[in-house]
N, C-alpha and C positions, 0 to 999 in steps of 0.2 A: 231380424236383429243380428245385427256382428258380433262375433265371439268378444270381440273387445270388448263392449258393452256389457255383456253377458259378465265376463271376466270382473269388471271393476264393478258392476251391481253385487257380485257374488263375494267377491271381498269385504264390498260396504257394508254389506248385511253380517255376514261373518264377524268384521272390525267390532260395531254396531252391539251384536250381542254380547261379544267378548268382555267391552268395557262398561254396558250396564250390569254383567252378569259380576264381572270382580268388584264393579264398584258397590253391589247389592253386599258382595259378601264380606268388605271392609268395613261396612256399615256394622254387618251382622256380629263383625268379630272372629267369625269361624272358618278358615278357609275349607279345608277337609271334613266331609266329602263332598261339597259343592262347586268342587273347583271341576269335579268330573263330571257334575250337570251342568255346567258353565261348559263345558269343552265339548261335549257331547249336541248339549242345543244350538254353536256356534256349527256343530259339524252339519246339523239342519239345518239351521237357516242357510249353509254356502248351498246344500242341496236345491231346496227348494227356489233359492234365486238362481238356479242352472235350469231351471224350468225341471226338477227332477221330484219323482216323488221323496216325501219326506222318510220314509224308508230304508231309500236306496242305498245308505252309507252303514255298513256293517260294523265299522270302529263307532259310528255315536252311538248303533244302541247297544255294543259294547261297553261305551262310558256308560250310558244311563243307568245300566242293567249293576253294572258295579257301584253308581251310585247310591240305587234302590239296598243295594246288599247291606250298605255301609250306614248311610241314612235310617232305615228304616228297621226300626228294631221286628226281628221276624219270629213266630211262633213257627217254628219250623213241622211241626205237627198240623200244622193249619195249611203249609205254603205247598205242602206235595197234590192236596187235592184241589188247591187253586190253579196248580200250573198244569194237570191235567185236563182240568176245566177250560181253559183258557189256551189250552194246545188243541183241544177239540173243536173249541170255537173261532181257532185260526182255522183250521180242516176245513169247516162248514164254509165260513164265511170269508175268509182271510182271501183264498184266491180263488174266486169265480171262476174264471176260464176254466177252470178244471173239473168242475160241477157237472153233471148230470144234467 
């Protein structure tokens, strides 16, 4: 496949998410903080139409992760031994190659 292709498929999908994801949120009334899972899942979808893992882009799960903060009211007594849990279970599981 040509980089071109590749290029305007990765746009469309980008375009794509951008304008269901504001138009969801015009509906909703509430732009903030969903404008940073709006930008965040735009920054995946370009990934993923580059044939790239969904991962790969460090600024969307940067948006996501700011939008979790802002969204999601947090028991912060509760969230130290989830992200430990879930720091362990990237260890384990998150990158194979690196396993035993």
């Amino acid at each position: 496949m040509s980089s071109t292709s590749t290029k305007d498929r990765s746009n469309r999908a980008t375009l794509g998410v951008v304008l269901i994801g504001l138009g969801m949120l015009l509906l909703a009334g509430d732009l903030f903080p969903g404008i940073l899972f709006v930008a965040g899942a735009a920054l995946i979808a370009r990934s993923l139409a580059r044939g790239e893992r969904w991962n790969h882009d460090p600024a969307a799960l940067a948006l996501l992760g700011l939008w979790l903060l802002f969204a999601v009211p947090l028991n912060w007594g509760l969230l130290w031994p989830v992200l430990l849990i879930g720091a362990g279970l990237f260890l384990l599981f998150g990158r194979r190659r690196y396993l035993v």
